[in-house]
N, C-alpha and C positions, 0 to 999 in steps of 0.2 A: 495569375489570380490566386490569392491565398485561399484557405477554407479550411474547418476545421475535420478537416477529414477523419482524423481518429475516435473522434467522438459520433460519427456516424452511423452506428449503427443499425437501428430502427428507423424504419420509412415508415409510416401511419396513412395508410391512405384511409381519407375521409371524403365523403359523397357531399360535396361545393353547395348542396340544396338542402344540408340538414343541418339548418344552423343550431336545433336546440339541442345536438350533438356535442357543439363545440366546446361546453364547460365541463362535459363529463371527460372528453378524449385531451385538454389541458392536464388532468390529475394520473394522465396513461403513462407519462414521463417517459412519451418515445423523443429518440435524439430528433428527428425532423420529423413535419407534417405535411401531408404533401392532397395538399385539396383537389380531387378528383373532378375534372368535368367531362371523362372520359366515359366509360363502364357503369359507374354509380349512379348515374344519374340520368334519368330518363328526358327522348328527346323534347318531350311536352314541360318540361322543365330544364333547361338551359339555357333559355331568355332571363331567367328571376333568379337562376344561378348568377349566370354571369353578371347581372346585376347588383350584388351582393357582394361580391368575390371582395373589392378595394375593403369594404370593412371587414370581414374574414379576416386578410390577412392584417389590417392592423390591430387587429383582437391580441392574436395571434404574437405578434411582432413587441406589442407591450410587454408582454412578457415573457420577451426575450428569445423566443423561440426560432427556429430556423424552416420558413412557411417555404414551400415549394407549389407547383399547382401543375398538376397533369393534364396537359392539353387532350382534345379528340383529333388526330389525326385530320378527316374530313370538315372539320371547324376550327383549324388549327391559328387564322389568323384571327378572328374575332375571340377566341380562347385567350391567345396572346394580348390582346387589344384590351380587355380587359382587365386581364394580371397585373401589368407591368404597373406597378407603385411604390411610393417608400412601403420598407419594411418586407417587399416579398427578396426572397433569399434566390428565386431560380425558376425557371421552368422545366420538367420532366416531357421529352418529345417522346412520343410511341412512332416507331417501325419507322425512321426515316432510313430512305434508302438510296439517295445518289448523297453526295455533299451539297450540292443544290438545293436541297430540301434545308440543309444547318443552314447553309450560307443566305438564304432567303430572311428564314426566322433570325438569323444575326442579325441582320438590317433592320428590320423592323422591331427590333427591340431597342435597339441604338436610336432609332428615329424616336421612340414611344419614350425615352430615358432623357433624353433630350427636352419632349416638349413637357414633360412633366416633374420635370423638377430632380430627375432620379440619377444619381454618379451613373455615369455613363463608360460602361464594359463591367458595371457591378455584379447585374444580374447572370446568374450560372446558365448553362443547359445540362441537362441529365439526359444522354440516350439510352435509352429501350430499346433493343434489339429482339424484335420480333415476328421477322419475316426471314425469308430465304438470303433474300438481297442483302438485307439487313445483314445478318451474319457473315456473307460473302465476303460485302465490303467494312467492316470492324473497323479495320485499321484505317484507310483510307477514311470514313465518315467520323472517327476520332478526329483526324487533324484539320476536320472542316473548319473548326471554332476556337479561338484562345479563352472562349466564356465554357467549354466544355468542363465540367469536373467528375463525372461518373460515367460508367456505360455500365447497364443492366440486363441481363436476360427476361425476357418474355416467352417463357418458353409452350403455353398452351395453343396461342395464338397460330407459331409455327408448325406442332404437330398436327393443328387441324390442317392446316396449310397443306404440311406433307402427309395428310392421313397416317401419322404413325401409328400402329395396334400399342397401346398402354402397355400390355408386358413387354413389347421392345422396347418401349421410348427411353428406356433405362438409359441404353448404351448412346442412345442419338442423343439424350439431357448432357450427357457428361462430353462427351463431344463439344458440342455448342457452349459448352459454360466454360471449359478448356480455351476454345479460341476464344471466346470474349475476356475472361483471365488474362490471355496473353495479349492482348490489342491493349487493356487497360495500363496494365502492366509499363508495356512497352511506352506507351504514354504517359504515364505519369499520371494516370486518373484512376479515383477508386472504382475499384470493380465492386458490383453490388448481383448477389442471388444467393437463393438457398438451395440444397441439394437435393428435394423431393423426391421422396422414392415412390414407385407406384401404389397409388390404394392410401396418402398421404400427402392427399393436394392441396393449397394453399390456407384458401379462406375455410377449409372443410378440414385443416389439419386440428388435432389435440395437440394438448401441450408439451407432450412425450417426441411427437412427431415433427411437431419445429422445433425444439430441441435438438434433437438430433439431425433434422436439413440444417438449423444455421451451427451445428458443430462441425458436419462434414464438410459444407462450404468453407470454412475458415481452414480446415487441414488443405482444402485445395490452395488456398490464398484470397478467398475473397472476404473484404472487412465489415460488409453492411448486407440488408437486404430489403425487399420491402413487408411490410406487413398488413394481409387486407383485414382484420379485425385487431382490437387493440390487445384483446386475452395474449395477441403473441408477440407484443413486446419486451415482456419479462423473461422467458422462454427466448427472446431473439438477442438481449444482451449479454444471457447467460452462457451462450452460444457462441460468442464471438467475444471473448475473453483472452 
């Protein structure tokens, strides 16, 4: 599957329930957008989400853009069930962690691609590596899928997972972004994270501060990251030059 990888760099994640969002975060000129029904979005609002999502992404897709949509792991088929349209670019899975879990959502994208009209093996998946398991098995849960194009670090999710204390998580972040580097790598997929240092967290980072996470990540070798507000897409393709 082709894709324009190099041009990847900016992930935008935007909350699938804020549509009056969507013309301000068009003018953010991130490389993808990736419609969250995960995290952003509250569960009293994910029916009216996902409702919405097909026109979203052909908003979206009119001009030109490269739509993604972040499943919730726990609603992961009706997440999917709803995406799957012309014009969406891929699905983002959080923490899958046998191949079982890719190899499921394969099928039912295939089947969903099928009855609606969609080139069938078009749509991407993106893993999120976010769990213990997750990381263990990289490499193997890479070769689940030939719709795979990225594998991404989640890495708060993990630390709570493993209670890591913040002043250590330093050594265990690079760790885990090491082996996921290497799993992408070795597959032929872009590796996607930024290099957060503690006291320098994601959505709470300044512009100084992802600056310099998506500088260090690209001296490791990774080409893209995600971004949870849009301030840090300027800052994130500066970064990954």
């Amino acid at each position: 599957m082709t894709t324009k990888k190099n041009s990847r760099r900016s992930w935008l994640i935007v909350p699938a329930d804020q549509a009056d969002a969507l013309t301000s975060v068009q003018s953010q000129g991130a490389d993808v957008i990736v419609l969250d029904l995960e995290y952003t979005v509250a569960p009293k609002n994910k029916d009216s989400a996902r409702a919405g999502l097909s026109a979203q992404i052909a908003q979206f897709a009119a001009a030109s853009a490269q739509v993604f949509v972040r499943v919730d792991r726990a609603t992961r088929w009706a997440d999917v069930r709803a995406a799957i349209s012309r014009g969406l670019t891929g699905i983002v899975l959080p923490s899958p962690e046998e191949p079982a879990d890719i190899v499921e959502i394969d099928a039912l994208i295939t089947e969903l691609e099928k009855a609606r009209g969609v080139e069938v093996g078009s749509t991407e998946i993106v893993l999120m590596l976010e769990s213990a398991k997750s990381f263990w098995n990289a490499d193997t849960l890479g070769r689940a899928s030939s719709r795979i194009t990225a594998m991404g670090v989640g890495r708060i999710d993990l630390s709570m997972m493993l209670g890591a204390v913040p002043k250590n998580e330093f050594r265990l972040y690079r760790f885990l972004m090491t082996r996921t580097l290497l799993a992408a790598r070795m597959l032929g997929k872009q590796p996607l994270g930024a290099f957060w240092r503690p006291g320098s967290r994601g959505g709470l980072a300044s512009v100084t501060d992802t600056l310099r996470a998506a500088r260090e990540a690209r001296l490791l070798g990774f080409s893209g990251c995600v971004c949870a507000v849009p301030e840090q897409v300027a800052p994130v393709h500066a970064g990954f030059v």
